[in-house]
Biopython code that builds the backbone (N, CA, C, O; Angstrom):
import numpy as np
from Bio.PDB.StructureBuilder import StructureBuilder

atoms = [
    (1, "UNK", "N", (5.970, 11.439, -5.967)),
    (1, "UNK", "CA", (5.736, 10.257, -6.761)),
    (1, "UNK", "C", (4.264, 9.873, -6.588)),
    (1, "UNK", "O", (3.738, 9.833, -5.476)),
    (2, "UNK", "N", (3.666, 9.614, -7.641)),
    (2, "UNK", "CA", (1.542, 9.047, -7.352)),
    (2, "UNK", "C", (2.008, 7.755, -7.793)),
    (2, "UNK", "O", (2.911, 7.429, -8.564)),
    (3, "UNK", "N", (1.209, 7.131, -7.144)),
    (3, "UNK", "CA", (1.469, 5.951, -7.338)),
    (3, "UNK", "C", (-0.180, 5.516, -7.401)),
    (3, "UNK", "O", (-0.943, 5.959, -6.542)),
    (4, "UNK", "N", (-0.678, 4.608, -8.494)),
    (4, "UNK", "CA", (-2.358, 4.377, -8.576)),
    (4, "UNK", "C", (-2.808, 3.363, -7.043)),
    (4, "UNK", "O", (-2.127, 2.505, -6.481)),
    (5, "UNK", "N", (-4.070, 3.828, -6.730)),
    (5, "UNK", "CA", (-4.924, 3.349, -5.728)),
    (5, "UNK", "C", (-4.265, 1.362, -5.482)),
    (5, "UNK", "O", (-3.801, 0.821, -4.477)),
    (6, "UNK", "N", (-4.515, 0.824, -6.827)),
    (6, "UNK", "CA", (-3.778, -0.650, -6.553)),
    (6, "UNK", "C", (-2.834, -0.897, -6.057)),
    (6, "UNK", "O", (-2.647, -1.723, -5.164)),
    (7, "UNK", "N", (-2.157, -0.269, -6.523)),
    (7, "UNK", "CA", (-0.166, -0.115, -6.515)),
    (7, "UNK", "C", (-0.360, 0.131, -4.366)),
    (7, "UNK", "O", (-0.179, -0.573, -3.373)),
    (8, "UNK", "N", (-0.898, 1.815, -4.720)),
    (8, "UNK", "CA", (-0.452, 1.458, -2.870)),
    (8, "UNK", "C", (-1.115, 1.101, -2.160)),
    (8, "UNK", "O", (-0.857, 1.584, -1.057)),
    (9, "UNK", "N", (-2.167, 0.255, -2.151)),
    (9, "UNK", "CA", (-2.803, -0.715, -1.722)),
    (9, "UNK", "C", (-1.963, -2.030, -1.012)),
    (9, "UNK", "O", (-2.257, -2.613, 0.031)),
    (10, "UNK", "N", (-0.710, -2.318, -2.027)),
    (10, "UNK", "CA", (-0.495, -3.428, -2.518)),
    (10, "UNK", "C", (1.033, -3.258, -1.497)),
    (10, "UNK", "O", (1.397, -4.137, -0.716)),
    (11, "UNK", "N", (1.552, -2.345, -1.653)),
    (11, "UNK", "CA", (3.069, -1.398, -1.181)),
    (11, "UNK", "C", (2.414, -1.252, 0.522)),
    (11, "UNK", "O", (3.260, -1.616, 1.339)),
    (12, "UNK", "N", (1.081, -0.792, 1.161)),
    (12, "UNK", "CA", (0.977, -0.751, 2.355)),
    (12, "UNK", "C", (1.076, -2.236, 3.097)),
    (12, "UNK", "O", (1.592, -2.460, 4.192)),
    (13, "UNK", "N", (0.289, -3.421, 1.984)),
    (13, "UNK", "CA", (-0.308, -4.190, 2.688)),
    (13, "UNK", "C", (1.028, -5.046, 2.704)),
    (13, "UNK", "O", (1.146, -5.809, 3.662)),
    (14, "UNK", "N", (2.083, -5.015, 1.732)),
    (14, "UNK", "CA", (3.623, -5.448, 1.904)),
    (14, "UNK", "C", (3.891, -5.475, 3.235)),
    (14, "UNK", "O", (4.004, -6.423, 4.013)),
    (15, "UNK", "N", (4.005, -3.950, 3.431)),
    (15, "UNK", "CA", (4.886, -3.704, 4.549)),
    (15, "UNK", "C", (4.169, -3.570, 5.716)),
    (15, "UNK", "O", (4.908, -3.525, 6.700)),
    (16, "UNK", "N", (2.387, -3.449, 6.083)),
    (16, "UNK", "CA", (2.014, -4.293, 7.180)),
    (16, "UNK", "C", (2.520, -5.496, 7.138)),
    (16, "UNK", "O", (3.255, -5.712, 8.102)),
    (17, "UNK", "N", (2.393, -6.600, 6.209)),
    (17, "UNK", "CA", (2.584, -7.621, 6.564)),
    (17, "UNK", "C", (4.305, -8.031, 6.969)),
    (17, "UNK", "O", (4.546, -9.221, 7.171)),
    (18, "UNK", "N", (5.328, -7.122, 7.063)),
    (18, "UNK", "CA", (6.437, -7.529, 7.319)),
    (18, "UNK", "C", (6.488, -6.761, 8.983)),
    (18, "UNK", "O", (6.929, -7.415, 9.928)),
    (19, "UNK", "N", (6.048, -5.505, 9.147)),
    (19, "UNK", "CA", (5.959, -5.275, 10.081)),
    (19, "UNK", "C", (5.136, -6.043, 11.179)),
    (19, "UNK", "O", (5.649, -6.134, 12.294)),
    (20, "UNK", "N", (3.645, -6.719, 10.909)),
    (20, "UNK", "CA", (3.648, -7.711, 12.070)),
    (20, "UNK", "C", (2.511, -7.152, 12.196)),
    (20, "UNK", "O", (1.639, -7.769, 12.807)),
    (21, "UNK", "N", (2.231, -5.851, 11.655)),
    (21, "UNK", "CA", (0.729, -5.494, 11.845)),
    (21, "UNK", "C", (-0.299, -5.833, 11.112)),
    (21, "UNK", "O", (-0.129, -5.699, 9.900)),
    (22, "UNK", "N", (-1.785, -6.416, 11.626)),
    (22, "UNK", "CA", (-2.628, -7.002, 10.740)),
    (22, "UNK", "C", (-3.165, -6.009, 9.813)),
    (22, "UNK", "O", (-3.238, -4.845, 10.206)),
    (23, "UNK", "N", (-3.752, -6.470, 8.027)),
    (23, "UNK", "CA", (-3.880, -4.874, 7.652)),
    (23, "UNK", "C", (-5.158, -5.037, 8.174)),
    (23, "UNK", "O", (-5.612, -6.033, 8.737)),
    (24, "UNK", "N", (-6.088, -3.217, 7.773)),
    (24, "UNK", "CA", (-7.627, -3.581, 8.152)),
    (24, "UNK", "C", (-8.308, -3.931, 7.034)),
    (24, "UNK", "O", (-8.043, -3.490, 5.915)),
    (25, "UNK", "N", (-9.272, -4.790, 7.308)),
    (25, "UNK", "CA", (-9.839, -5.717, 6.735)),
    (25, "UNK", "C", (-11.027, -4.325, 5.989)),
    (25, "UNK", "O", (-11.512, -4.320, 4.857)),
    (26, "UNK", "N", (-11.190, -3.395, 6.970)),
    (26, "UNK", "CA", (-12.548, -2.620, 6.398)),
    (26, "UNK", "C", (-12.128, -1.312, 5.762)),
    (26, "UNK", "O", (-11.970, -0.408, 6.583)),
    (27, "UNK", "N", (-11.864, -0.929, 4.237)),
    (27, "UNK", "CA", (-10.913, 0.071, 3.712)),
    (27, "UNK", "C", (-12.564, 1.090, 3.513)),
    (27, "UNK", "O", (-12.792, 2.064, 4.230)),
    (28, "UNK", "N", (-13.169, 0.788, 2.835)),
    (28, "UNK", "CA", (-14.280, 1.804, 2.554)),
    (28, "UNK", "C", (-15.606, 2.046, 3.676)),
    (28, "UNK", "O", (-16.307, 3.041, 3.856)),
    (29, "UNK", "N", (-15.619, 0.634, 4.360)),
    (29, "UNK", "CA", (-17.088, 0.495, 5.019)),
    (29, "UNK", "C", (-16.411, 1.178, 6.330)),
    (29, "UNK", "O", (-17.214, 0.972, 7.240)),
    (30, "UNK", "N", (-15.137, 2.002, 6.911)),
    (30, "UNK", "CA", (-15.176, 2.665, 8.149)),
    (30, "UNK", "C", (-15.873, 3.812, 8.852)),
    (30, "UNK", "O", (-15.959, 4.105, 10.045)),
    (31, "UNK", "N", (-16.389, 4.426, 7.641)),
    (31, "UNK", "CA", (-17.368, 5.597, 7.797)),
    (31, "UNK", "C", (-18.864, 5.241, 8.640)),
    (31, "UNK", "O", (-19.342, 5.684, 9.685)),
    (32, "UNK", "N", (-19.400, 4.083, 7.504)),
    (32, "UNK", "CA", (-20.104, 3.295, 8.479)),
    (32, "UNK", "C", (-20.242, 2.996, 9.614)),
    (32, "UNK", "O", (-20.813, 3.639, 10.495)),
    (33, "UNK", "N", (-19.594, 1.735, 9.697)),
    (33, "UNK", "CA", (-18.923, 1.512, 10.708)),
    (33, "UNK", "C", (-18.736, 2.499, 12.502)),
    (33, "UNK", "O", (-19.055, 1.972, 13.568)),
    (34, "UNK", "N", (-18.274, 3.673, 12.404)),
    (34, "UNK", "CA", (-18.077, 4.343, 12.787)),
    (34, "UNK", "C", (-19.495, 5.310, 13.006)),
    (34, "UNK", "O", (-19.769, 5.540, 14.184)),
    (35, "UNK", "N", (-20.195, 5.753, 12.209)),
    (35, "UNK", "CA", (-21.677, 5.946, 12.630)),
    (35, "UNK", "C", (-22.680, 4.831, 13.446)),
    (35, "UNK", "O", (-23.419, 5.140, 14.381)),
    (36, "UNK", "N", (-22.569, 3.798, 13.013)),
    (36, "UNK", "CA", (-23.284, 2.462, 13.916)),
    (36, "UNK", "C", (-22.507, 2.656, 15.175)),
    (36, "UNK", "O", (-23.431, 2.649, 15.989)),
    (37, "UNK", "N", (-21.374, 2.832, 15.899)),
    (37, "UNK", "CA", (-20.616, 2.673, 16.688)),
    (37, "UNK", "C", (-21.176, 3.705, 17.680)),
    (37, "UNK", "O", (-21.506, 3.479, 18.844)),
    (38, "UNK", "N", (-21.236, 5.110, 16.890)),
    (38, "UNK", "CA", (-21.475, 6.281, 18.039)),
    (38, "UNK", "C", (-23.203, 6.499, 17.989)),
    (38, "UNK", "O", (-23.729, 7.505, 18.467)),
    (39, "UNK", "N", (-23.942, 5.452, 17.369)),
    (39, "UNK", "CA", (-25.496, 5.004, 17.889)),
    (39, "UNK", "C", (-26.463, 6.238, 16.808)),
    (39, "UNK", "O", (-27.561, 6.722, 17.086)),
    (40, "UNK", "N", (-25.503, 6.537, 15.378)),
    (40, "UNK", "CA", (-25.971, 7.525, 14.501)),
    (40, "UNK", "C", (-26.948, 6.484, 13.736)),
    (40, "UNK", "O", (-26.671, 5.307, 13.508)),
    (41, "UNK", "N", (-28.028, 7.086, 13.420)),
    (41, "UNK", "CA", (-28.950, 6.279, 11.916)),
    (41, "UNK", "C", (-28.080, 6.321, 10.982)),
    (41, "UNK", "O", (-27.297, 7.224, 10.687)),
    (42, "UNK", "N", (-28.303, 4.930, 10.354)),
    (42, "UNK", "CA", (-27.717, 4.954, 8.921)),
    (42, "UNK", "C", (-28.548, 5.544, 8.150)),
    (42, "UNK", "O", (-28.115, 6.084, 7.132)),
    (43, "UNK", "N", (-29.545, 5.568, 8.372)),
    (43, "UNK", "CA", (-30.957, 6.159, 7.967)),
    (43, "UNK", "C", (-30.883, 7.844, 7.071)),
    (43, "UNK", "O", (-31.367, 8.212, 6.000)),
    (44, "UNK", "N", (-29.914, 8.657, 8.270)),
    (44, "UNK", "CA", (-29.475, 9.516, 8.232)),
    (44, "UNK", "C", (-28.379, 10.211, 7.845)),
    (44, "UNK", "O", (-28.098, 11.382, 8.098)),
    (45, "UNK", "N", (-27.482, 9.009, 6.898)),
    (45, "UNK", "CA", (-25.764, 9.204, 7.565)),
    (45, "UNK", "C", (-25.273, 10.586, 6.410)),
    (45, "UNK", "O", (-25.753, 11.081, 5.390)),
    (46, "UNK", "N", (-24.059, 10.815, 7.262)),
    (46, "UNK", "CA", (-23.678, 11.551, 6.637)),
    (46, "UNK", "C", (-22.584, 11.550, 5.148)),
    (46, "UNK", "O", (-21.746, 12.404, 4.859)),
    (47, "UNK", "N", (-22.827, 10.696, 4.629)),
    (47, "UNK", "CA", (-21.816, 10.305, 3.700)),
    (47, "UNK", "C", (-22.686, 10.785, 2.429)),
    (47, "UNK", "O", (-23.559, 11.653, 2.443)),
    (48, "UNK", "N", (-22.178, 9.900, 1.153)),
    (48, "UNK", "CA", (-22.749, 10.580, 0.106)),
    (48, "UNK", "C", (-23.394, 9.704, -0.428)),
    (48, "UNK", "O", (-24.141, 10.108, -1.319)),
    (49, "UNK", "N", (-23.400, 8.385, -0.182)),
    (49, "UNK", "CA", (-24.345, 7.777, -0.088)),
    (49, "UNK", "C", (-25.777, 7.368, 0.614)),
    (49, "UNK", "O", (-25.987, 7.605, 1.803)),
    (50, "UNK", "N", (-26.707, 6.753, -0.210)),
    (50, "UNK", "CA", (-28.135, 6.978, 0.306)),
    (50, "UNK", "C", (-28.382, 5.234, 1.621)),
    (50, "UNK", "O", (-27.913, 4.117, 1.404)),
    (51, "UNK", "N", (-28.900, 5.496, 2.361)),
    (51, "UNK", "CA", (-29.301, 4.503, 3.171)),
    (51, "UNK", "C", (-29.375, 3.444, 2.911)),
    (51, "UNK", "O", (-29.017, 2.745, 3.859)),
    (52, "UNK", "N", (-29.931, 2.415, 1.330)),
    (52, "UNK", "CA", (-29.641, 1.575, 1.277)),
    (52, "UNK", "C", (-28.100, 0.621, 0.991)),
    (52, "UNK", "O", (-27.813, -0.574, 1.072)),
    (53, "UNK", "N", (-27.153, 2.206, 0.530)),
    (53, "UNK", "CA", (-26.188, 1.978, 0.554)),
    (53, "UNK", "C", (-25.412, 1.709, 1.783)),
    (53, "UNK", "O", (-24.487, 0.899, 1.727)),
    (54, "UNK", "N", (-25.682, 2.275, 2.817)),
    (54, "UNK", "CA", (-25.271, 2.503, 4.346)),
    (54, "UNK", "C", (-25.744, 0.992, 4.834)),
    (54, "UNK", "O", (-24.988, 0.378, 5.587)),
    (55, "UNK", "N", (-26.678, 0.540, 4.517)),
    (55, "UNK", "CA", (-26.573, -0.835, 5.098)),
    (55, "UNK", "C", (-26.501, -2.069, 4.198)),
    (55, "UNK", "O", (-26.541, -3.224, 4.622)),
    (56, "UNK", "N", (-26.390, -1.709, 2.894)),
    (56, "UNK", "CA", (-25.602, -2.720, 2.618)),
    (56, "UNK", "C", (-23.402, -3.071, 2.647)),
    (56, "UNK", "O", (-22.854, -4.123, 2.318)),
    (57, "UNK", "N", (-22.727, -1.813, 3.131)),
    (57, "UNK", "CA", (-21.913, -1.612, 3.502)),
    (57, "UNK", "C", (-22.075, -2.142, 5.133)),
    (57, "UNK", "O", (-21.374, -3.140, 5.298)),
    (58, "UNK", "N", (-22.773, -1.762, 6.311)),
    (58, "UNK", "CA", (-23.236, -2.591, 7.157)),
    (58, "UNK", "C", (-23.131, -4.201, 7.295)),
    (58, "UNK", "O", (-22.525, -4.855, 8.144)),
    (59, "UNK", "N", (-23.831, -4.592, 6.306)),
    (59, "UNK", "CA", (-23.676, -5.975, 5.827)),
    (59, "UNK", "C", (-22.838, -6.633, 5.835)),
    (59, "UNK", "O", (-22.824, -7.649, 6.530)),
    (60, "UNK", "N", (-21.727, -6.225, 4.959)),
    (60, "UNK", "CA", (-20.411, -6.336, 4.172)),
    (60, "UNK", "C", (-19.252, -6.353, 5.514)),
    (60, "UNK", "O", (-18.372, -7.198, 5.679)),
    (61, "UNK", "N", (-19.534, -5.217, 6.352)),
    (61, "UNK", "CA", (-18.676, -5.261, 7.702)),
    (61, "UNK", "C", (-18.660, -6.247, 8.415)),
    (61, "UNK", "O", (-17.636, -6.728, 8.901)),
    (62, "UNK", "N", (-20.434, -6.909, 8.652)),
    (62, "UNK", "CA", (-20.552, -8.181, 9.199)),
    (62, "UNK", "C", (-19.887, -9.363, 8.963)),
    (62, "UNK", "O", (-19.186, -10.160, 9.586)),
    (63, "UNK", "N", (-20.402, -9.191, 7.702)),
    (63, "UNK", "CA", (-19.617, -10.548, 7.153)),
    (63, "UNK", "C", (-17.897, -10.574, 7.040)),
    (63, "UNK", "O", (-17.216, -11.583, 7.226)),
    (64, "UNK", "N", (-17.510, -9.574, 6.782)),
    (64, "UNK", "CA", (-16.215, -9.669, 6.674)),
    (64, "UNK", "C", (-15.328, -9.926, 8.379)),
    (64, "UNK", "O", (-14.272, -10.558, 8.402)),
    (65, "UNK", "N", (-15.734, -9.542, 9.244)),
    (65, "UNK", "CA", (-15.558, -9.775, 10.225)),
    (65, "UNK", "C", (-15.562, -10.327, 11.307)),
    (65, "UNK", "O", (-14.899, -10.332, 12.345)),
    (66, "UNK", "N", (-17.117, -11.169, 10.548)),
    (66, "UNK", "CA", (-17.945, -12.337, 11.341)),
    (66, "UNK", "C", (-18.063, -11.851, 12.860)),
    (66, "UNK", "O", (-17.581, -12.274, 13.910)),
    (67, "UNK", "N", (-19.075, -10.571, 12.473)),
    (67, "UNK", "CA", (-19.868, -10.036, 13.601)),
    (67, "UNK", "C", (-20.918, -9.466, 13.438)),
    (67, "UNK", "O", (-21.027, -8.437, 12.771)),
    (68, "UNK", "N", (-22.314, -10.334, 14.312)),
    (68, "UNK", "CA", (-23.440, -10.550, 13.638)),
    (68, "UNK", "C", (-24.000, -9.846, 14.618)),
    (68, "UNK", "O", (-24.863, -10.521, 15.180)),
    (69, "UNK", "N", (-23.843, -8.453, 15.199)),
    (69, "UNK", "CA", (-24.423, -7.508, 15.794)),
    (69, "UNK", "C", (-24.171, -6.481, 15.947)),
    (69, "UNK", "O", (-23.109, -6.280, 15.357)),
    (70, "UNK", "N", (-24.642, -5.281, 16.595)),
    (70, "UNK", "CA", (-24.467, -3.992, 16.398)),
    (70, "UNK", "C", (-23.629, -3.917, 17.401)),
    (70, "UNK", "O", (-22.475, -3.584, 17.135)),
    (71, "UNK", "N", (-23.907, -4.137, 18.459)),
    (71, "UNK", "CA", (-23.214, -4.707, 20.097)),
    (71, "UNK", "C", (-21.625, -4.867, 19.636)),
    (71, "UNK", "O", (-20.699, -4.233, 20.142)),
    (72, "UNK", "N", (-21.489, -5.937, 18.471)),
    (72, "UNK", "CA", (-20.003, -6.580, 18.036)),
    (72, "UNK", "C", (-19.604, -5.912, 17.518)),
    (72, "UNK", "O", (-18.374, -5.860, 17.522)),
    (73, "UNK", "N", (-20.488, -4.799, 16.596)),
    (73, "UNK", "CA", (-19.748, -3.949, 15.628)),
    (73, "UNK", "C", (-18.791, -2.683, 16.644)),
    (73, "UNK", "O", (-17.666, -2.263, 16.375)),
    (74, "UNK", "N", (-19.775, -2.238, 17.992)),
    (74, "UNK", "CA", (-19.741, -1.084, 18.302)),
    (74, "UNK", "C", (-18.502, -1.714, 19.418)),
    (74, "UNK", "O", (-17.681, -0.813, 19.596)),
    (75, "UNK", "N", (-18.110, -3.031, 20.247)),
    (75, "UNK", "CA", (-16.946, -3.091, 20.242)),
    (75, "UNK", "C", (-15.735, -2.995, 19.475)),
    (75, "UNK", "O", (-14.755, -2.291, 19.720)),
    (76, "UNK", "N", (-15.946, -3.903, 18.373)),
    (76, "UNK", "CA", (-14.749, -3.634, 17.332)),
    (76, "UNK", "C", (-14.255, -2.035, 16.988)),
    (76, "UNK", "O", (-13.076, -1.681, 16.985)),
    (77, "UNK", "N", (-15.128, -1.371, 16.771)),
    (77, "UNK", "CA", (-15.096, -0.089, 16.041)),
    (77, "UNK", "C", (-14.175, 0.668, 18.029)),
    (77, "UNK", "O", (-13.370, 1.597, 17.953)),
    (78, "UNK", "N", (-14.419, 0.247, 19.000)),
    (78, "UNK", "CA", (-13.876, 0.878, 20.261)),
    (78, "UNK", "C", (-12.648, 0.469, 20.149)),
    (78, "UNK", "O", (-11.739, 1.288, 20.279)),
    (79, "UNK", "N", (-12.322, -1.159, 19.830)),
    (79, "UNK", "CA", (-10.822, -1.959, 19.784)),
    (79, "UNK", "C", (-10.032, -0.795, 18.478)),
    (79, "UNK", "O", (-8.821, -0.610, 18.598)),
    (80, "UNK", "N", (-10.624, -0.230, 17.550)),
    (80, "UNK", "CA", (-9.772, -0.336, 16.597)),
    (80, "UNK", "C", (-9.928, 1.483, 16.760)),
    (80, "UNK", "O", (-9.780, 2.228, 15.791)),
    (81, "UNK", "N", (-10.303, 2.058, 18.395)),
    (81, "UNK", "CA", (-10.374, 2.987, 18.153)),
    (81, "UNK", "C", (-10.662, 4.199, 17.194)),
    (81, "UNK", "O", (-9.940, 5.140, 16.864)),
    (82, "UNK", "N", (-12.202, 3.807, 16.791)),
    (82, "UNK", "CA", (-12.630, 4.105, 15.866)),
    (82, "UNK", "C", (-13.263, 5.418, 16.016)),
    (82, "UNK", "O", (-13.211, 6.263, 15.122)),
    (83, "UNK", "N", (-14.099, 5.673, 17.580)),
    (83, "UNK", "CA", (-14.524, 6.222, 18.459)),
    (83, "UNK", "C", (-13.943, 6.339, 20.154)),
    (83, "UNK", "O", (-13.081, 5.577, 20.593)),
    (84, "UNK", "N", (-14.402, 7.110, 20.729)),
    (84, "UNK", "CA", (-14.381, 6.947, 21.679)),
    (84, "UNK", "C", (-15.261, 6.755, 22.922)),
    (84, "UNK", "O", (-16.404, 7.201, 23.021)),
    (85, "UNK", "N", (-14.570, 5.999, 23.925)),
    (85, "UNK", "CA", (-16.049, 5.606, 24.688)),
    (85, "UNK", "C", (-16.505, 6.742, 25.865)),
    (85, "UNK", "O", (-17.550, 6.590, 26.498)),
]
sb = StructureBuilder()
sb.init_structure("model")
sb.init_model(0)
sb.init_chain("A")
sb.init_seg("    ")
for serial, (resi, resn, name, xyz) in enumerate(atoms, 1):
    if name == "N":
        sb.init_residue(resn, " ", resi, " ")
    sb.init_atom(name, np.array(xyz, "f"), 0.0, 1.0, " ", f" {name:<3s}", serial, name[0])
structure = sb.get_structure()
């Protein structure tokens, strides 16, 4: 069965929310995320986007999370086992 990108978006975040688990807040910016964490340049990253894209996704993590450092990012990204330490 395919079901479109909205649809199971919508069907996961259901049934996190009945199960008790919070959903994650960061669906596209984890790549990111996850390079800032293990101390990679965004400068450099490996995605397919170009650097100013890499930190304005950066940005977007901040704010959505209300964590206004690299320090905060690179815990979160350890909590949500993103990396390892």
């Amino acid at each position: 069965m395919y079901l479109s990108p909205g649809i199971s978006e919508a069907v996961v975040d259901a049934f996190l929310a009945k199960s008790g688990v919070p959903p994650d807040p960061l669906t596209g910016e984890r790549e990111v995320l996850q390079l800032v964490a293990e101390a990679k340049s965004t400068r450099r990253s490996r995605g397919s986007w170009g650097y100013k894209t890499a930190e304005l996704y950066r940005t977007r993590i901040m704010k959505k999370i209300s964590i206004h450092g690299t320090t905060g990012l690179v815990r979160y990204a350890l909590r949500r086992a993103l990396v390892q330490s």
